[in-house]
C-alpha positions in Angstrom: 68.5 78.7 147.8 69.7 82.3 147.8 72.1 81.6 150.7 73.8 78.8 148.7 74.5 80.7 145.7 75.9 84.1 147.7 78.2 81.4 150.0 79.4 79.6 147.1 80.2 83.4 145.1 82.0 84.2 148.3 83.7 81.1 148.6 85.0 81.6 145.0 86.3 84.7 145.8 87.8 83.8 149.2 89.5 81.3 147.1 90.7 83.8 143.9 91.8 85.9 146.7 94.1 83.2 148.4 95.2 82.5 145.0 96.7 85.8 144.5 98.3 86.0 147.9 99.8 83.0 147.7 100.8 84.4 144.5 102.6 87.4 145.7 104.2 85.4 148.4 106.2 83.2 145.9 107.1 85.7 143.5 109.8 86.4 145.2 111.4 83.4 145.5 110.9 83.0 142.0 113.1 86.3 141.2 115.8 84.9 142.9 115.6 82.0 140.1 117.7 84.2 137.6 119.4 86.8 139.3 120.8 87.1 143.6 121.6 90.3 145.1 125.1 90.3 144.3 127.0 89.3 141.3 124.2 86.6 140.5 124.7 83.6 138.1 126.9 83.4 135.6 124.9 84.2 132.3 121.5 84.6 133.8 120.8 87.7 132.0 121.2 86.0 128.7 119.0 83.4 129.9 116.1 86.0 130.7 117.1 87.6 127.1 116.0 83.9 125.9 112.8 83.3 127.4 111.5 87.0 126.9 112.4 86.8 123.3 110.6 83.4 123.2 107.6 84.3 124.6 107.1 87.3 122.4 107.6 85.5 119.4 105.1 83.2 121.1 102.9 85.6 121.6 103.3 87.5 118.1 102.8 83.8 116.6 98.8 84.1 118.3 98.1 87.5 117.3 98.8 86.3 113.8 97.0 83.6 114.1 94.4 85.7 115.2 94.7 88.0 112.2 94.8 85.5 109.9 91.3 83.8 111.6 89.6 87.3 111.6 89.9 87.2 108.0 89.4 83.6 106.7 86.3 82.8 108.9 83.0 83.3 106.7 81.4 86.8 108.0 77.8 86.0 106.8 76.5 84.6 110.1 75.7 87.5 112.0 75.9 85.6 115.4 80.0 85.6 114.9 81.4 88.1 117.3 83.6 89.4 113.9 80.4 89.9 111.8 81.3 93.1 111.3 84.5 94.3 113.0 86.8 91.4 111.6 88.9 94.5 109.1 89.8 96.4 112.8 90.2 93.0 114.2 92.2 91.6 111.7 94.0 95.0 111.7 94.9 95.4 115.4 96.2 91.9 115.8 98.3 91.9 113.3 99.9 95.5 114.3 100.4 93.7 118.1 102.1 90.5 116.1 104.2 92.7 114.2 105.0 95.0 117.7 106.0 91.7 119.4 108.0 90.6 116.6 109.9 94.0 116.7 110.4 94.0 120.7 112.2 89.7 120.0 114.0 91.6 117.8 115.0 94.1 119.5 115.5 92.3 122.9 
């Protein structure tokens, strides 16, 4: 029984491994997708501009959701994880919303 479970952690990580290889073997080709080693495409910097700015104000849209959660869920159960950190919860994800609303801003 003790073989099973220390083959089937090893296979798991044989497998995370080849995950991230194959990983690092296509990122390359996908930063080629934007931009080439010369001139590149025509507008692909504002393109990049677009989907970074998106994906912060993604991201900024969670960590206020976040915030938002840390304060409105009932803190009298002491099994809740936020039981009794939910102010610097609540506090540090709303600072990272606000930061990631700044850097779509700024971008």
């Amino acid at each position: 029984m003790a073989t099973t479970s220390v083959f089937r952690s090893h296979a798991a990580g044989s497998i995370g491994i080849g995950l991230v290889l194959l990983l690092l073997l296509a990122e390359p080709t996908l930063a080629n997708k934007f931009e080439t080693i010369g001139s590149g495409v025509s507008g692909s910097f504002a393109i990049k501009r677009e989907w970074l700015k998106l994906f912060f104000y993604i991201i900024a849209g969670v960590f206020a959701l976040g915030a938002v959660l840390a304060v409105a869920v009932p803190h009298r159960n002491p099994l809740f994880l936020n039981h009794q950190n939910w102010k610097i919860s609540a506090t540090l994800m709303g600072l990272f919303a606000v930061g990631f609303v700044v850097a779509g801003v700024v971008l």
